[in-house]
C-alpha positions in Angstrom: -18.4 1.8 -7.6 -17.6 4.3 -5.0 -16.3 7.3 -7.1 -19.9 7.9 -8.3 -21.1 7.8 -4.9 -18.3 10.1 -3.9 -19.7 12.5 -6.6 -23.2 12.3 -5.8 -22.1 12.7 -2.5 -20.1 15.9 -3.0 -22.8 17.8 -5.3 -26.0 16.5 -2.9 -27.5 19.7 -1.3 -29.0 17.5 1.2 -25.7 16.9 2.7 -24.4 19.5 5.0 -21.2 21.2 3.3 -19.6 20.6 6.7 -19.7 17.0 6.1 -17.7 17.8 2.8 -15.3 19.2 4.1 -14.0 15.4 5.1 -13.5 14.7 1.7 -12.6 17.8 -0.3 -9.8 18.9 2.1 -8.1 15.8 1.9 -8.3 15.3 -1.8 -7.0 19.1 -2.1 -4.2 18.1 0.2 -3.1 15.1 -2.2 -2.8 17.0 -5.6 -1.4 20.2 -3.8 2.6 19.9 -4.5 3.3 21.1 -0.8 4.0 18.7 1.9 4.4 18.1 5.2 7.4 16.3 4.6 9.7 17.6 2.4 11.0 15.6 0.2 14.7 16.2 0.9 14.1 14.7 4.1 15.0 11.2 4.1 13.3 10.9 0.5 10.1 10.4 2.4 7.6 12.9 1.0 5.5 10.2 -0.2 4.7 9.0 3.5 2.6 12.0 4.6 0.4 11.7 1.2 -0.2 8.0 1.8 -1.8 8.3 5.4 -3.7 11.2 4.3 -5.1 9.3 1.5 -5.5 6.0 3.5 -7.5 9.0 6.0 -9.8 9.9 2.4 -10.4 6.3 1.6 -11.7 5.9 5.0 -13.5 9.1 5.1 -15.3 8.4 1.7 -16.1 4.4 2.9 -17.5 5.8 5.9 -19.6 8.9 4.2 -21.3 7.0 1.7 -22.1 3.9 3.6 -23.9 6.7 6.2 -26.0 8.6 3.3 -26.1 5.8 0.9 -25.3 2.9 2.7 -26.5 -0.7 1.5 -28.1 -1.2 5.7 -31.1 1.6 4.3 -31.5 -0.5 1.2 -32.0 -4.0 2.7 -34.2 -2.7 5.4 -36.5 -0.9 2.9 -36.7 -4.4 1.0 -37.5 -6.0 4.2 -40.1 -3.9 5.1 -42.0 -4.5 1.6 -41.1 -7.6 1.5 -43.0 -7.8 4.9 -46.1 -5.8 3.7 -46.9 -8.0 1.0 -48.5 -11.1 1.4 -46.7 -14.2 1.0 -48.7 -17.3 0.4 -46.5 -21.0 1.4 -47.2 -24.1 1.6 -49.9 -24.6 -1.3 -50.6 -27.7 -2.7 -51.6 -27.3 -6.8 -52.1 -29.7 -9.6 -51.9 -29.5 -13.0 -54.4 -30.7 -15.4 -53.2 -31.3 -18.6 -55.7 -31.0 -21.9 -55.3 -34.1 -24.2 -56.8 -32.0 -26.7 -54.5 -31.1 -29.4 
């Protein structure tokens, strides 16, 4: 769901690489074997890689939903939805041929 939008995200040259930066930096920080904490300290090495990737999961919610959010998509269907004519309240019958 999001990890294609988090790719079309990162490789859109529409999006300022400054804006990428949020992501990639992160993610580079979570697979890079140094840490802030080390992890003879208390065993908790762990720690500093789960805020940062609670920060990414954030960062990525927040980036797509501003470039690709679903709020653009349902206002573009209201709008044609609102250019096109909608006929209601029509009263029809139907005339059946005894013809067979």
């Amino acid at each position: 769901m999001r990890i294609g939008l988090i790719f079309k995200f990162l490789f859109d040259k529409n999006i300022p690489l400054r804006e990428k930066w949020w992501i990639i930096l992160p993610a580079i920080y979570i697979l890079s074997p140094i840490d802030l904490i080390p992890f003879p300290i208390l065993g908790f090495s762990i720690i500093d890689d789960l805020v940062v990737l609670l920060f990414l999961l954030s960062m990525v919610k927040s980036k797509t939903q501003k470039y690709y959010g679903t709020q653009k998509q349902d206002d573009s269907i209201k709008k044609d939805i609102k250019d096109k004519t909608i006929i209601e309240d029509v009263d029809y019958e139907v005339d059946y041929d005894e013809r067979e």
